[in-house]
C-alpha positions as CSV (number, residue, x, y, z in Angstrom):
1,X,9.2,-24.1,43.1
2,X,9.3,-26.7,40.1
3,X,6.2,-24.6,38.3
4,X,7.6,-21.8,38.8
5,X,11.1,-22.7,37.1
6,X,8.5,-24.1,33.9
7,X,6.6,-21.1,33.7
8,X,9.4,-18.7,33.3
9,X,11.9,-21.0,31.3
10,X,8.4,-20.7,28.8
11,X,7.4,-16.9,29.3
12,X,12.0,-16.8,28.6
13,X,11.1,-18.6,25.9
14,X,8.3,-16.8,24.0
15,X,9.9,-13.5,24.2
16,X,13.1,-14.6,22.9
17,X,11.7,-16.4,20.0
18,X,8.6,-14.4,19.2
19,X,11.0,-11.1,17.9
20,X,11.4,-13.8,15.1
21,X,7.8,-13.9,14.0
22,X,7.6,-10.3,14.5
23,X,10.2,-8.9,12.2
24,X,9.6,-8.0,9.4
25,X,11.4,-7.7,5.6
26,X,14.0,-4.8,5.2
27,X,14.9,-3.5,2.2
28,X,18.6,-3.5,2.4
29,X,19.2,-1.1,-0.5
30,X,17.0,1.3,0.4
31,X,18.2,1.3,3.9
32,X,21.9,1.5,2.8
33,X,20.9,4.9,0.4
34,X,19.3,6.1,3.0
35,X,22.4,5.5,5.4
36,X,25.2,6.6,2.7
37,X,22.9,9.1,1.1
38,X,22.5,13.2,1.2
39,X,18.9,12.3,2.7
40,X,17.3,13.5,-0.5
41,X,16.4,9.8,-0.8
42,X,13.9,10.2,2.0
43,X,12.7,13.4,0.0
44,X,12.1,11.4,-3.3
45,X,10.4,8.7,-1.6
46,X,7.4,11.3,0.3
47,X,7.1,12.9,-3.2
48,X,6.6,9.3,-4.7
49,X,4.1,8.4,-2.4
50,X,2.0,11.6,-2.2
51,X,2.1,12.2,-6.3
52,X,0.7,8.5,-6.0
53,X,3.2,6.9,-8.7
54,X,4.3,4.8,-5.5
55,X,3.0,1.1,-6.1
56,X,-0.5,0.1,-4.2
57,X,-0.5,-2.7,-2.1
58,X,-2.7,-5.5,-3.7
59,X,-5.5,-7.6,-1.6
60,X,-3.6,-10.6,-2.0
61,X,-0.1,-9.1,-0.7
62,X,-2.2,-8.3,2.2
63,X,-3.2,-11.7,2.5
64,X,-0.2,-13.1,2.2
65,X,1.4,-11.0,4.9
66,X,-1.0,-12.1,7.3
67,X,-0.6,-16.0,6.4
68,X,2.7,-15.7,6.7
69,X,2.6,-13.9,10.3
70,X,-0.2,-16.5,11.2
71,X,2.3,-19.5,10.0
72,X,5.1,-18.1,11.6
73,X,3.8,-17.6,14.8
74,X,2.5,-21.4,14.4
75,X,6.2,-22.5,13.9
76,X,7.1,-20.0,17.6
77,X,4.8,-22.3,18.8
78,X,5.6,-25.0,17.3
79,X,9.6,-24.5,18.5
80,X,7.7,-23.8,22.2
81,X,5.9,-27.1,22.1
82,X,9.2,-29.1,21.3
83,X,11.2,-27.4,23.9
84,X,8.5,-28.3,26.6
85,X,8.7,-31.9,25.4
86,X,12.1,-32.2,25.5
87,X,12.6,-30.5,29.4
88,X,9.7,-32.7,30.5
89,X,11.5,-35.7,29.1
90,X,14.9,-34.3,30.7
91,X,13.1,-34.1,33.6
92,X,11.3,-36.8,33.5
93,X,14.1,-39.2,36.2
94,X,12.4,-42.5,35.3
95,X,8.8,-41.6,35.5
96,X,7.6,-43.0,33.1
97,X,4.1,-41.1,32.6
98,X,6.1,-38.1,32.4
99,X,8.2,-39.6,29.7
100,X,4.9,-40.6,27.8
101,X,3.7,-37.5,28.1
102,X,6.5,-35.8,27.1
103,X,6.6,-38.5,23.7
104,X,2.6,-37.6,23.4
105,X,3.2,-33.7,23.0
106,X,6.3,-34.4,20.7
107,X,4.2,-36.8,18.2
108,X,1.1,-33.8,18.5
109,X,3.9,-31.2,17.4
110,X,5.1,-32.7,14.8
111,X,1.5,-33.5,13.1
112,X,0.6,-29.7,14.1
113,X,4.1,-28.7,12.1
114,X,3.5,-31.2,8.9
115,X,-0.3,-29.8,9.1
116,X,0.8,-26.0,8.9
117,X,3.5,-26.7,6.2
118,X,0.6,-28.0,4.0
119,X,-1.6,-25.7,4.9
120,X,1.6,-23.1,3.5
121,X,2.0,-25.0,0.7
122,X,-1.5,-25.0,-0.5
123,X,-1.8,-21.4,0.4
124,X,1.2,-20.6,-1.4
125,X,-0.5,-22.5,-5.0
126,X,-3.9,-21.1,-4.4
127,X,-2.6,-17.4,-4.2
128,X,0.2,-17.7,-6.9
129,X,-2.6,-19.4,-9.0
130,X,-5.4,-17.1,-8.4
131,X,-3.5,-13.6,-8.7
132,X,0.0,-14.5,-10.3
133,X,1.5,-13.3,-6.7
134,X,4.3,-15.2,-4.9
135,X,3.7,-15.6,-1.4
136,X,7.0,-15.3,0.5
Protein backbone atom coordinates (compact mmCIF):
# COMPACT_ATOMS: atom_id res chain seq x y z
CA UNK A 1 0.00 0.00 0.00
CA UNK A 2 3.04 2.29 1.03
CA UNK A 3 4.70 1.78 -2.71
CA UNK A 4 1.98 2.32 -4.18
CA UNK A 5 1.21 5.87 -2.44
CA UNK A 6 5.29 6.62 -3.68
CA UNK A 7 4.87 5.58 -7.05
CA UNK A 8 1.96 7.69 -7.92
CA UNK A 9 2.76 10.83 -5.58
CA UNK A 10 6.12 10.47 -8.39
CA UNK A 11 4.27 9.54 -11.73
CA UNK A 12 1.74 13.07 -9.95
CA UNK A 13 4.76 14.48 -9.89
CA UNK A 14 6.50 14.20 -13.34
CA UNK A 15 3.48 15.12 -15.18
CA UNK A 16 2.86 18.14 -13.34
CA UNK A 17 6.28 19.43 -13.55
CA UNK A 18 7.46 18.10 -16.87
CA UNK A 19 4.79 20.70 -18.91
CA UNK A 20 7.56 22.99 -17.56
CA UNK A 21 10.43 21.49 -19.53
CA UNK A 22 8.23 21.08 -22.44
CA UNK A 23 6.97 24.56 -23.19
CA UNK A 24 8.36 26.28 -25.25
CA UNK A 25 9.11 30.36 -26.01
CA UNK A 26 6.00 32.43 -27.34
CA UNK A 27 6.38 35.35 -29.06
CA UNK A 28 3.95 37.60 -27.32
CA UNK A 29 3.70 40.17 -30.05
CA UNK A 30 3.22 38.09 -32.73
CA UNK A 31 0.59 36.25 -30.88
CA UNK A 32 -1.17 39.43 -29.75
CA UNK A 33 -1.28 40.72 -33.80
CA UNK A 34 -2.33 37.72 -34.58
CA UNK A 35 -5.19 37.87 -31.87
CA UNK A 36 -6.12 41.73 -32.47
CA UNK A 37 -5.38 41.55 -36.13
CA UNK A 38 -7.53 41.30 -39.60
CA UNK A 39 -5.57 37.74 -39.96
CA UNK A 40 -3.53 39.23 -42.84
CA UNK A 41 -0.76 38.82 -40.32
CA UNK A 42 -0.92 35.04 -40.73
CA UNK A 43 -0.88 35.84 -44.62
CA UNK A 44 2.31 37.96 -44.48
CA UNK A 45 4.08 35.54 -42.49
CA UNK A 46 3.35 32.17 -45.24
CA UNK A 47 4.46 34.71 -47.92
CA UNK A 48 7.72 35.47 -45.81
CA UNK A 49 8.56 32.06 -45.37
CA UNK A 50 7.88 30.61 -48.78
CA UNK A 51 9.67 33.80 -50.74
CA UNK A 52 12.52 32.65 -48.29
CA UNK A 53 13.31 36.33 -46.80
CA UNK A 54 12.15 34.55 -43.42
CA UNK A 55 15.46 34.09 -41.21
CA UNK A 56 17.12 30.36 -41.31
CA UNK A 57 17.64 28.72 -38.26
CA UNK A 58 21.45 28.42 -37.49
CA UNK A 59 23.30 24.94 -36.37
CA UNK A 60 24.08 26.50 -33.17
CA UNK A 61 20.36 27.70 -32.35
CA UNK A 62 19.72 24.20 -32.92
CA UNK A 63 22.13 23.26 -30.48
CA UNK A 64 21.22 25.44 -28.10
CA UNK A 65 17.57 24.42 -28.13
CA UNK A 66 18.42 21.03 -27.46
CA UNK A 67 20.87 21.91 -24.42
CA UNK A 68 18.56 23.78 -23.00
CA UNK A 69 15.63 21.03 -23.29
CA UNK A 70 18.38 18.44 -22.00
CA UNK A 71 19.27 20.98 -18.90
CA UNK A 72 15.82 21.57 -18.19
CA UNK A 73 14.66 18.26 -18.09
CA UNK A 74 17.83 17.65 -15.68
CA UNK A 75 16.48 20.46 -13.34
CA UNK A 76 12.50 18.26 -13.62
CA UNK A 77 14.64 15.77 -12.30
CA UNK A 78 16.47 17.40 -10.29
CA UNK A 79 13.11 19.11 -8.42
CA UNK A 80 11.90 15.08 -8.52
CA UNK A 81 14.92 13.90 -6.66
CA UNK A 82 14.53 16.66 -3.84
CA UNK A 83 10.88 15.94 -3.40
CA UNK A 84 11.65 12.13 -2.94
CA UNK A 85 14.25 13.09 -0.34
CA UNK A 86 12.32 15.19 1.47
CA UNK A 87 8.90 12.55 1.80
CA UNK A 88 11.38 9.80 2.70
CA UNK A 89 12.78 12.03 5.36
CA UNK A 90 9.03 13.01 6.40
CA UNK A 91 8.47 9.61 6.40
CA UNK A 92 11.18 8.49 7.80
CA UNK A 93 9.38 8.20 11.99
CA UNK A 94 12.83 7.74 13.58
CA UNK A 95 14.42 5.26 11.36
CA UNK A 96 17.27 6.26 11.07
CA UNK A 97 18.60 4.45 7.74
CA UNK A 98 15.68 5.93 6.06
CA UNK A 99 16.77 9.31 7.29
CA UNK A 100 20.36 8.63 5.89
CA UNK A 101 19.16 7.71 2.98
CA UNK A 102 16.97 10.34 2.51
CA UNK A 103 20.33 12.91 3.46
CA UNK A 104 22.43 10.59 0.79
CA UNK A 105 19.90 11.33 -2.23
CA UNK A 106 19.67 15.14 -1.13
CA UNK A 107 23.64 15.60 -0.98
CA UNK A 108 23.77 13.43 -4.73
CA UNK A 109 21.02 16.12 -5.98
CA UNK A 110 22.59 18.86 -5.11
CA UNK A 111 26.20 17.79 -6.71
CA UNK A 112 24.00 16.52 -9.90
CA UNK A 113 22.29 20.30 -9.88
CA UNK A 114 25.91 22.37 -9.23
CA UNK A 115 27.30 19.79 -12.09
CA UNK A 116 24.48 20.72 -14.74
CA UNK A 117 24.68 24.54 -13.87
CA UNK A 118 28.40 24.30 -14.94
CA UNK A 119 27.91 22.21 -17.51
CA UNK A 120 25.16 25.39 -18.61
CA UNK A 121 27.56 27.72 -17.91
CA UNK A 122 30.32 26.42 -19.93
CA UNK A 123 27.98 25.60 -22.71
CA UNK A 124 26.60 28.93 -22.70
CA UNK A 125 30.67 30.58 -23.16
CA UNK A 126 31.66 27.87 -25.65
CA UNK A 127 28.59 28.71 -28.00
CA UNK A 128 28.46 32.52 -27.51
CA UNK A 129 32.31 32.27 -28.13
CA UNK A 130 32.41 30.11 -31.06
CA UNK A 131 29.36 31.57 -33.15
CA UNK A 132 28.54 35.08 -31.42
CA UNK A 133 24.97 33.34 -30.41
CA UNK A 134 23.47 33.73 -26.90
CA UNK A 135 22.18 30.66 -25.62
CA UNK A 136 18.99 31.33 -23.65
Amino acid sequence: MFKKKILSFFILSVLAFSMFAVVGSVDAVSVGDAITGTGSEFVDVTDRVYSGTEQSTTIAQYISIIINAILGLLGVIFLILILYAGFLWMTAAGNDDQVGKAKKILIQAIIGIIIVTASYAISAFVISAVTQVQVQ
